[in-house]
N, C-alpha and C positions, 0 to 999 in steps of 0.2 A: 880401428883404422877407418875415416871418413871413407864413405864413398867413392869411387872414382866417377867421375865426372867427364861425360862427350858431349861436346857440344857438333853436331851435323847441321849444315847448311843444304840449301833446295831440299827440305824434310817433307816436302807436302804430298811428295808421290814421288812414284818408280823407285831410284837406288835410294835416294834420299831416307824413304818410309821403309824402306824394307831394310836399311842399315841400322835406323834408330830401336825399330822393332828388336832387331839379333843381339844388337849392343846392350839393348835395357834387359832381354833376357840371359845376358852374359854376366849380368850384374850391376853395368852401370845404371848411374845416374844422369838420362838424357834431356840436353836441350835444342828445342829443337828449330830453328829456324829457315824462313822463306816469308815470300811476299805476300801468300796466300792464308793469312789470316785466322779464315773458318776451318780449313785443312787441316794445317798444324796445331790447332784445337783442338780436333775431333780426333786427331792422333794421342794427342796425350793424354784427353778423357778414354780413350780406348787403352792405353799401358795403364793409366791408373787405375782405370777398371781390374784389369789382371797382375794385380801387385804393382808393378813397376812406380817409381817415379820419374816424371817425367813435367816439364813444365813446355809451356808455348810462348817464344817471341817473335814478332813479326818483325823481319827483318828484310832490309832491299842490301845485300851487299855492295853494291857499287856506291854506295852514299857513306862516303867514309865519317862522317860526322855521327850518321846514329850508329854505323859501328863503332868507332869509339864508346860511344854511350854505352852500348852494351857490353864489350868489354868490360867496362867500370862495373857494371854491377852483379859481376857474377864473384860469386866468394872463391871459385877457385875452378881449374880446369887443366882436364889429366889428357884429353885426347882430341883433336879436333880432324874431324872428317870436311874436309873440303869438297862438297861435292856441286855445290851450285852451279850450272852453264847448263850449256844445250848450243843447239845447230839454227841457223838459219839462211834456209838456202840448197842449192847443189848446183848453182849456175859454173858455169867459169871462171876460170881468174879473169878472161878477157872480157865477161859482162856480171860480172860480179857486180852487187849493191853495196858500195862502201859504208851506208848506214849501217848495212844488216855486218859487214865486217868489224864496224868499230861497234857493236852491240854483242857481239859474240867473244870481241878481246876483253871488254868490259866486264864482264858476267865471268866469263872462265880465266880470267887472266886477272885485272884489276882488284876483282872480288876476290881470289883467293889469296891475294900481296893483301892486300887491306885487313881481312880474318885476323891470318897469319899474325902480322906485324902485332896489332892490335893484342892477341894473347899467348904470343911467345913468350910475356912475361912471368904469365901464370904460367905456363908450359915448365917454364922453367924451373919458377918457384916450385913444381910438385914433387922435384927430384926424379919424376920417370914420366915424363910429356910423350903423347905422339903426335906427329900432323902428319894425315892422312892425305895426298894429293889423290883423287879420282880424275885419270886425265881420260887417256883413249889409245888403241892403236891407229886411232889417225895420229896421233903426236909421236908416230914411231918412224910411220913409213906414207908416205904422200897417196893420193888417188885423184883420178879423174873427179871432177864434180864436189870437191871436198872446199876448195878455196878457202874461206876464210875459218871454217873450221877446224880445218888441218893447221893452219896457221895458229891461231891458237890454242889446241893442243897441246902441237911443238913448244907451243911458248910455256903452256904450263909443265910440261914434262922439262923443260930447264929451268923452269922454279925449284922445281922438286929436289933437281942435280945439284944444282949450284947450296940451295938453305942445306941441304946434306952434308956437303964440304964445309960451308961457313959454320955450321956445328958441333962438327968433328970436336970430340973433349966435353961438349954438353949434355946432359942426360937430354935430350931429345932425340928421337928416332924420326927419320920419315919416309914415311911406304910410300910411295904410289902403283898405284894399280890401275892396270889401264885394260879396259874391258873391251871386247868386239864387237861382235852382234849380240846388240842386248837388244828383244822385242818389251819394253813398258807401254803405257794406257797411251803415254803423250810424245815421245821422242820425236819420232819419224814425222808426227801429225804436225807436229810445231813449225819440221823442217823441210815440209812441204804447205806449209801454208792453210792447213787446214783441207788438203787435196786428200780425201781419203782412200781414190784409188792409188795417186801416188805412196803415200804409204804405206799400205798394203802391200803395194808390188815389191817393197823391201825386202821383204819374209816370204816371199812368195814361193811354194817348194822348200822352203827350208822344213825338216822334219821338228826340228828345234833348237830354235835361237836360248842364246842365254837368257834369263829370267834378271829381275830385279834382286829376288833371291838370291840367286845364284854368286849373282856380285857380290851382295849384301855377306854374304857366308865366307867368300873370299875374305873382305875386309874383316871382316869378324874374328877370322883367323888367325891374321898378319897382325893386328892390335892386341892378339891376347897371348903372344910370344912371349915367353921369359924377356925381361927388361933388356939384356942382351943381345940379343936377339934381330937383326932390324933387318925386314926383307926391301931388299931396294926397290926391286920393280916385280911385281908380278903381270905378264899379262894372261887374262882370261879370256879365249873363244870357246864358241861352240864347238862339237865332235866337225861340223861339219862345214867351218871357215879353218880354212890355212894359211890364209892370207887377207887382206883387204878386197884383193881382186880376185880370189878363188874359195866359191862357194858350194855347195855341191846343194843341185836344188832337184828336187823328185817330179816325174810326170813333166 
């Protein structure tokens, strides 16, 4: 039996690298893409280093033209992890940046219709397809300061629902998992502007936030179920979020 074949989006860091990582050691065959070029190079020179196979394509998911193109030239594809987005911002909805909103629907929302769309068909064709939605528990339940992030979240967490229903009778499954407080190298930094006290002050007293790992192994999981199998929604927080708005921070 060929290979099974994942293809993961935003591969260049945080969940992205740490999902491609679990996945190539679970077996597959990873490809890995994002915009960052040198990253996702040095990722798959580092799997091919320790057995895996693993190729690198630079990809912008919101430019539906070279995703098409890539689509076309992959020979085939068994799972696709959606993970590409991120935050920008935590103003208000009343002074919120409508750029920084429609850059965030675009990336987390746009991008993962456009993936999707584009290799549903291989999905299909493999007789046991996954697409993996990575949304958020902001796409569950709203917060102060969240604005256009929450917005689409929400919006990708009804991707997830609605292609689910629309499948029903097709071998494809699809998970999403919507993660909490994940502390990675870039999250917080990106969605503060590059304020590194603000960021910091995220985590601030937390004993320990989720890990990129920690996702990464979630999803790992949920993909490697009997074909039967399809966990709808997992969410994943730390010991020490209950909620969006209740964290338990030390000192």
């Amino acid at each position: 039996m060929a290979t099974r074949t994942a293809v993961v989006t935003g591969a260049s860091g945080g969940i992205g690298a740490a999902t491609a990582r679990q996945l190539a050691a679970a077996g597959h065959r990873v490809i890995l893409t994002a915009r960052r070029k040198d990253r996702i190079e040095a990722l798959a020179a580092e799997l091919a280093a320790a057995g895996h196979e693993a190729v690198a394509h630079p990809l912008d998911v919101t430019d539906r033209a070279a995703v098409d193109a890539f689509a076309e030239g992959l020979d085939r594809c068994d799972v696709l992890v959606n993970n590409a987005g991120g935050a920008l911002g935590a103003d208000p909805v009343a002074s919120g940046d409508p750029a920084e909103w429609r850059t965030m629907y675009e990336v987390n929302v746009i991008g993962t219709l456009h993936v999707t769309q584009a290799l549903l068909p291989a999905l299909r064709a493999s007789g046991d397809g996954t697409v993996v939605v990575i949304s958020s528990t902001a796409g569950l339940t709203p917060y102060e300061g969240g604005g256009g992030y929450v917005a689409a979240k929400h919006a990708a967490h009804s991707v997830a629902g609605t292609l689910r229903l629309e499948l029903c009778g097709v071998p494809v499954r699809v998970i999403e998992v919507a993660p909490g407080m994940v502390r990675t190298e870039g999250f917080a930094l990106t969605r503060f502007r590059g304020d590194e006290e603000k960021a910091a002050a995220v985590y601030a007293g937390v004993a320990e936030p989720l890990t990129a790992d920690d996702v990464a192994d979630t999803v790992t999981w949920a993909v490697t179920r009997p074909p039967h199998v399809n966990v709808d929604l997992l969410v994943v927080r730390p010991r020490a979020q209950a909620a969006n708005h209740k964290v338990h921070r030390e000192g």
